[in-house]
C-alpha positions in Angstrom: -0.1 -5.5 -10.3 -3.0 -7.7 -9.9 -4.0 -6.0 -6.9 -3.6 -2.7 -7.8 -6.2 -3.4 -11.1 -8.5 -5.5 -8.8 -8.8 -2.0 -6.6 -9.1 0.0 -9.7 -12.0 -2.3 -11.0 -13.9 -2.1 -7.5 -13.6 2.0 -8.0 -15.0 1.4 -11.6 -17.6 -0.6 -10.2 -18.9 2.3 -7.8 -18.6 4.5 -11.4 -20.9 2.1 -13.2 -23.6 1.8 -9.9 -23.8 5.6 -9.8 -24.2 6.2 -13.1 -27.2 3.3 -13.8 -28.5 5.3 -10.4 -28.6 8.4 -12.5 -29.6 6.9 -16.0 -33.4 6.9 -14.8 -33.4 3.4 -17.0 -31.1 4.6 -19.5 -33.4 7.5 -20.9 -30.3 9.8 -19.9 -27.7 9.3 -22.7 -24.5 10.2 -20.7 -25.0 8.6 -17.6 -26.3 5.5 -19.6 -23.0 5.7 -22.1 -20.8 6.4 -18.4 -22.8 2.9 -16.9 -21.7 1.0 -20.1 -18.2 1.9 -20.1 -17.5 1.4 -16.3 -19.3 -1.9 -16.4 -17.0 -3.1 -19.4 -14.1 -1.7 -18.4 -14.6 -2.8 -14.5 -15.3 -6.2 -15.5 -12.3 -6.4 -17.5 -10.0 -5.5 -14.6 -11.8 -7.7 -12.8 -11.6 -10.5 -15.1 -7.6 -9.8 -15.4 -6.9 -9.4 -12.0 -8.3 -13.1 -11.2 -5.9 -14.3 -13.1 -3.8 -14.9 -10.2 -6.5 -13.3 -7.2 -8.2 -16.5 -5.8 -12.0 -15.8 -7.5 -13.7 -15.4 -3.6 -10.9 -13.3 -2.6 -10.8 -11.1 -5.4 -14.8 -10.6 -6.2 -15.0 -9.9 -2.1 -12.7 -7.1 -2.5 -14.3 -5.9 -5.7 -17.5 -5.6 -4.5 -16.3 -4.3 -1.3 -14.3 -1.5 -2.4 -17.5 -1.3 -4.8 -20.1 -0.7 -2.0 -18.0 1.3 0.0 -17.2 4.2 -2.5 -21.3 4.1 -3.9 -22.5 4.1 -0.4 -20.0 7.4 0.3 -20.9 9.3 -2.7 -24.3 9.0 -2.3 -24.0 10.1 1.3 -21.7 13.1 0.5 -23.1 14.3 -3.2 -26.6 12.7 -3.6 -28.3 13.5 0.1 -27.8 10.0 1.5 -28.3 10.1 4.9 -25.1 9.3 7.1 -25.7 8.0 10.2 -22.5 6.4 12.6 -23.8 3.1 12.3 -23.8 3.4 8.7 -20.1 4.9 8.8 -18.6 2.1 11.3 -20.7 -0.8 9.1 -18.8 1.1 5.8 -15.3 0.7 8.2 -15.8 -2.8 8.8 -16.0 -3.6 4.8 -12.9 -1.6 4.6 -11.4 -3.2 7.1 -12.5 -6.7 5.6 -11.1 -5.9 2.5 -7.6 -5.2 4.1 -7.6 -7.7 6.0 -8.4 -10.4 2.5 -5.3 -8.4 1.3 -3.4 -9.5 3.9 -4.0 -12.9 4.2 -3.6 -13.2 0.3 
């Protein structure tokens, strides 16, 4: 269960880094109410998950899972550019993570 909320965090984090992207320092109301909400709730998951996630394992994979899902919306929905190097660097983070998960 732990893991599956620690995942869920990491996807809340990439909510919460989008939306402070599109707040343009919180003068947009939605985005800025969308920031606050994904960085409470994401932090919450986070905080409940290392209850029994080692802390460097688990803030690793939250920030990982994190990076990867910002860096891919902003590529895909935001004009990003995606270059392979990019792609295989955003692999190897995935692959990171995994591999955290299954030495854990």
């Amino acid at each position: 269960m732990a893991w599956v909320v620690l995942v869920a965090s990491g996807v809340l984090e990439a909510v919460w880094a989008t939306a402070l992207g599109r707040s343009e320092g919180f003068t947009r109301p939605v985005p800025s109410v969308i920031f606050g909400l994904g960085l409470v709730l994401s932090m919450a998951g986070l905080s409940f998950a290392l209850r029994t996630v080692p802390v460097g394992t688990g803030y690793a994979v939250w920030v990982g899972v994190g990076a990867v899902l910002t860096a891919a919306y902003a590529m895909l929905f935001d004009g990003e550019p995606a270059s392979l190097p990019k792609l295989l660097l955003l692999a190897g983070i995935v692959g990171c993570v995994a591999g955290l998960k299954l030495t854990h």
